[in-house]
N, C-alpha and C positions, 0 to 999 in steps of 0.2 A: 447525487453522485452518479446518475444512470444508471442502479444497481434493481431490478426488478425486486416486488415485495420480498418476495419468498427470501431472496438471496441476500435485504435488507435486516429478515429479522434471524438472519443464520450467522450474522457477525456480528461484532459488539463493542467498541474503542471505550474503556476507560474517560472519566471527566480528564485527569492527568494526563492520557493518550489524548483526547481530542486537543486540549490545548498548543499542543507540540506537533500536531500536524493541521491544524486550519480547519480543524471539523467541526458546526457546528452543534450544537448541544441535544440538536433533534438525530443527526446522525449518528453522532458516538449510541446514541441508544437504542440504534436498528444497526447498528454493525454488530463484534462481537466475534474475536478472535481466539485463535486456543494457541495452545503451547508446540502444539506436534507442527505446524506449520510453518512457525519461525525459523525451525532447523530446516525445511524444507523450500525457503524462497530464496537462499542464496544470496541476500543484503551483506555486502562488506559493513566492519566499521564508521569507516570513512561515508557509505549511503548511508548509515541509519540516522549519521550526525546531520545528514545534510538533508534527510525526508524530516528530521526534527524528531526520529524516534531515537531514546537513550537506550543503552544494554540492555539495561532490567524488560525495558518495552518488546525491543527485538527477541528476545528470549520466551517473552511471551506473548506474544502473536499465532498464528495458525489458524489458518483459511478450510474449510471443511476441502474435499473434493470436489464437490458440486459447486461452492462459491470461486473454485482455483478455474475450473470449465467458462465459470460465468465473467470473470475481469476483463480479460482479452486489452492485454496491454501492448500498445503499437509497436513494430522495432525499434522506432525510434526512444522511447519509452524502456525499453525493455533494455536495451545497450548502456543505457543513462540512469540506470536504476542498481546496474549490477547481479541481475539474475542469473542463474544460470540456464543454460539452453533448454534443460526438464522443465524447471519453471515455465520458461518463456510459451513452449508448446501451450502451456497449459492454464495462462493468462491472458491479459489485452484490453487494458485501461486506455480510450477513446480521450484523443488531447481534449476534449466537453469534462471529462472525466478526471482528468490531470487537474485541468485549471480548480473544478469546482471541490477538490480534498485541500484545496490550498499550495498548491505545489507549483513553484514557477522556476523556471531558469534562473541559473544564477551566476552558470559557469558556461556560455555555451563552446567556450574553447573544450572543456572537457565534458561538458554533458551534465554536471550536476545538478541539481535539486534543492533549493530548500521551500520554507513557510515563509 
């Protein structure tokens, strides 16, 4: 994922989360997300459906501080993801980074995302 050690074993994707977003089985288990972050990255509906994350997933997501410093999601990325502007500062996933979570275009008239 491009995600240095440290910032690999500060997150943590569920077997059920990695299925729904393209992760394989070694990553979901060096990720590892918390709750206080999902309310914090600004995902519509409409993205979670299309990154392949459900409610219950987005609700419980949450990226430390240090891991939100370390993502560094593109504009372009960042527009087509539906973050908000705080987030976006404080992000920035490398299209290397895009492709290899499993995420590809799907919409590019509007920018969405799926698996």
């Amino acid at each position: 994922m491009g995600l240095t050690p440290y910032v690999a074993r500060n997150m943590g994707l569920t077997p059920y989360v990695t299925h729904n977003m393209g992760l394989t089985p070694y990553v979901t288990r060096n990720m590892g997300l918390t709750p206080y972050v999902t309310r914090n990255m600004g995902l519509t509906p409409h993205v979670s459906r299309n990154i392949g994350l459900t409610p219950f997933v987005t609700r419980n997501m949450g990226l430390t501080l240090y891991v939100i410093r370390n993502m560094d999601l593109t504009p372009y990325v960042i527009r087509n993801m539906g973050l908000t502007p705080y987030v976006i500062r404080n992000m920035g996933l490398t299209p290397y980074v895009t492709r290899n979570i499993g995420l590809t275009p799907c919409d590019p008239q509007h920018g969405s995302y799926t698996v």
